[in-house]
N, C-alpha and C positions, 0 to 999 in steps of 0.2 A: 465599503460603505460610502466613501468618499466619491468612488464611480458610480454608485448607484442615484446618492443625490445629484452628481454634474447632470445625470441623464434625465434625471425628473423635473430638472432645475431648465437643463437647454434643449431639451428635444420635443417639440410639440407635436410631430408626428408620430402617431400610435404603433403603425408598423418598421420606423426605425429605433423607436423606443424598444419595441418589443424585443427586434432583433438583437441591443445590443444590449440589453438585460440579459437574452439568452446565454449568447458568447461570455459576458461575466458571472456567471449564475450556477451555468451546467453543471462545471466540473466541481461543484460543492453539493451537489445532489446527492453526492455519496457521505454528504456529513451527516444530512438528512436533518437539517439545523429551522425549525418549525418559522421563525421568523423569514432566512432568503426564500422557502418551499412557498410561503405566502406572498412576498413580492413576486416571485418565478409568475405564478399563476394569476397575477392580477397585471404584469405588463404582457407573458407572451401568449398568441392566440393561437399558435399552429398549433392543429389538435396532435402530430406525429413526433412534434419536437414535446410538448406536455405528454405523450403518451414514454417518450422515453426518458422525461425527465423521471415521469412517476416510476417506470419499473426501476431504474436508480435509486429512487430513495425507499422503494419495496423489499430491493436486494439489499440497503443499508440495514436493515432489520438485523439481516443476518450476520452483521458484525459488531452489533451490539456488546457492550460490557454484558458478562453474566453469559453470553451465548459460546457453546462449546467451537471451538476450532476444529475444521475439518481434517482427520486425520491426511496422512502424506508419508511416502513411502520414496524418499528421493536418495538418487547416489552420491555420494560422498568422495571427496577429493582421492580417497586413496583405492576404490572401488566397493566399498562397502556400501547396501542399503542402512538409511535410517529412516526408523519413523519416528509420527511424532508421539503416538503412544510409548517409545524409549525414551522417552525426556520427560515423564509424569515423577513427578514428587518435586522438580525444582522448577521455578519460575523459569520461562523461556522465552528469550525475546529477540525477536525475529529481524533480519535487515535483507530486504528484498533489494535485490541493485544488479549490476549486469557492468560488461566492462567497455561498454561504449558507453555507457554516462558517468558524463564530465562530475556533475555533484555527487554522484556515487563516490567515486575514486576520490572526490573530495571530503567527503565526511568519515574516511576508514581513520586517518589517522584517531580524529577523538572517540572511533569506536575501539581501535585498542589501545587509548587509555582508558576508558569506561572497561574494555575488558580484564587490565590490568589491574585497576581499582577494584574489580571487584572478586577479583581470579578466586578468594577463599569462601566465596558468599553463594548461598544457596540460588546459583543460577546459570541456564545455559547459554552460548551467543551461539544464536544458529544464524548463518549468511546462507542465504538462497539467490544464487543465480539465477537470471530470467534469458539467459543468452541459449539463442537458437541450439539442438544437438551440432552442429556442424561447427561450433566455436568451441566446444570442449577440451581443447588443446590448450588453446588461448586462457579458458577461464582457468586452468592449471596454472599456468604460466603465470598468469596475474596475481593470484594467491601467494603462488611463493616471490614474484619481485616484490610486492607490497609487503610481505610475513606479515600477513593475515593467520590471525589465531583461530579459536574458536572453532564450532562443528560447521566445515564447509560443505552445501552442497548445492547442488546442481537440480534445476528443476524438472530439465529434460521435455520442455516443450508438453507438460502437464497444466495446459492453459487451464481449462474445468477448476482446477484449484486454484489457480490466481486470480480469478476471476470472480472468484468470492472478497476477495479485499479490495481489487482494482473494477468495481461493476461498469466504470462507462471509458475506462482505457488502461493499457496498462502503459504505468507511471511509474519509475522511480527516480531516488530510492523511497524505500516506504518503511514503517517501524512497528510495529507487532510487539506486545508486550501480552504473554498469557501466563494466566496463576498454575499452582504445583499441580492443578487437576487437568489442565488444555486448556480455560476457558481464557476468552478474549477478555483482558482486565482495559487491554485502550487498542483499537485499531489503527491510528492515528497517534502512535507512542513518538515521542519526543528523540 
């Protein structure tokens, strides 16, 4: 908010206003948050940068609270599939991250205390790798230096399904929280 007034405040030029609305602006499209979607549209004017801002916040629809999680059928650290229809009846909450990000690897520790605090409580911790097939080795590797708890698995370069939570880049890490049925309770879980 504070960048958005410096720029309404010092920038009297309409198309570097616009511009640097956009650059601050974009990557919250996916929050789909009614107040920036009306600044977006009232500083930027390029119709290809507003045409992909809007399909961003079209695809946020579909991670709405209430909206079902798209089922997924990924491998697991010891070669088993899981899906996410196997983890119905307990809350599940998801940690999308990859072993080249830095904040990834930084926020495992307080994920297994979160998964320790809550080891007896009606919930699963599922870690989803976003690391290429050809790092497979590695994301092994990293699970067990780190002892990483919880249902690990591997995305396997099943972009189509990441692409429903990350619409305008994939970013982590990202936090996923769904009730005992699949459905998305926060896309954007904490």
């Amino acid at each position: 908010v504070k960048r958005l007034e410096c720029i309404k405040t010092h920038v009297p030029q309409p198309d570097i206003a616009g511009y640097l609305v956009d650059i601050t602006l974009f990557h919250l499209a996916e929050l789909n948050i009614p107040r920036y979607n009306e600044l977006y549209h009232r500083y930027v004017k390029d119709p290809q940068r507003i045409a992909l801002y809007e399909a961003v916040t079209q695809k946020a629809a579909s991670m709405a609270a209430g909206k079902p999680c798209p089922d997924f059928c990924f491998a697991d650290n010891k070669g088993s599939k899981v899906r996410l229809a196997d983890l119905r009846g307990k809350y599940v909450y998801i940690d999308l991250w990859a072993t080249w990000c830095g904040p990834c690897k930084g926020e495992m520790p307080a994920l297994l205390e979160i998964e320790k605090k809550f080891a007896d409580k009606d919930i699963h911790f599922v870690s989803i790798s976003v690391d290429a097939n050809k790092h497979v080795d590695l994301w092994k590797k990293t699970i067990e230096q780190m002892g990483l708890k919880g249902i690990q698995l591997h995305l396997g370069e099943q972009w189509g399904w990441i692409k429903t939570f990350m619409p305008s880049s994939i970013s982590v890490p990202r936090f996923i929280l769904l009730d005992r049925e699949g459905r998305i309770l926060d896309a954007h879980a904490p």
